[in-house]
C-alpha angles and dihedrals in degrees: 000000000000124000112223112231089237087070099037084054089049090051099043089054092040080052090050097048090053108048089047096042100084097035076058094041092059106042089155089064095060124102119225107244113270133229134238100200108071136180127246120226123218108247101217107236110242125159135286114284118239108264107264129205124250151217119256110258114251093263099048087057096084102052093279120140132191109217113217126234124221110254083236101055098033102123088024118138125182116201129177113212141116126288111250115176125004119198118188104176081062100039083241135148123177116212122194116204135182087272105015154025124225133202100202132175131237106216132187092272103040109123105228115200121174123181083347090305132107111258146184129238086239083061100058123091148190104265090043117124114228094214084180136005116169113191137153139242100284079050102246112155119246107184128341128184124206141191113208123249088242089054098039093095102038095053121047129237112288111229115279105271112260113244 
């Protein structure tokens, strides 16, 4: 059955008024329009104010603590692991560790140690144990220390690096 258009037109303005009666109803209600655009006040300069105590955040409450890192080692990660591949024309050393495997840079400034002596990039080669290798988060190398392939079996594992 077919609906005539006289009655669909009643209906559409009965829905209308409807729908627009009780926000008309309530006009205190209603919120002016605001603006997107707003001023900013001048905040008057006055002088530092004394350094206040505070109260502990949420987390340290419970007897939870956030330890702090040094400006100087934030982004810093330490592995363990063997020397895979060394490339010198890139500045480049891969380390394979128990879970991963990690391309890292020797910079101007990356101390080398390899069985407890300063050495060169050129003097580092697949077999070798990193028994510690500190670099940052663009991975250039820090500091890394090294045991040599031929002392690897005379002299034992040193303990994993603390973080």
């Amino acid at each position: 059955m077919r609906i005539p258009i006289w009655s669909r037109v009643i209906l559409s303005a009965l829905l209308v008024a409807l729908v627009a009666a009780p926000a008309a109803a309530r006009p205190e209600q209603q919120e002016p329009p605001k603006t997107k655009i707003q001023k900013k006040q001048p905040m008057p300069q006055t002088a530092a104010p004394a350094q206040t105590q505070t109260a502990p955040a949420a987390g340290q409450e419970k007897g939870k603590t956030k330890t702090q890192t040094a400006p100087g080692m934030a982004g810093l990660r330490a592995i363990q692991g063997s020397v895979t591949g060394v490339f010198p024309e890139r500045h480049a050393i891969i380390i394979r560790t128990t879970s991963n495997e990690y391309q890292v840079f020797v910079t101007p400034q990356t101390v080398l140690l390899r069985d407890a002596r300063p050495v060169e990039l050129k003097q580092i080669s697949p077999g070798d144990r990193v028994d510690s290798c500190h670099f940052n988060a663009k991975n250039a190398i820090q500091k890394m220390s090294l045991t040599s392939a031929e002392r690897i079996h005379s002299t034992p594992p040193l303990p994993p690096p603390e973080p």
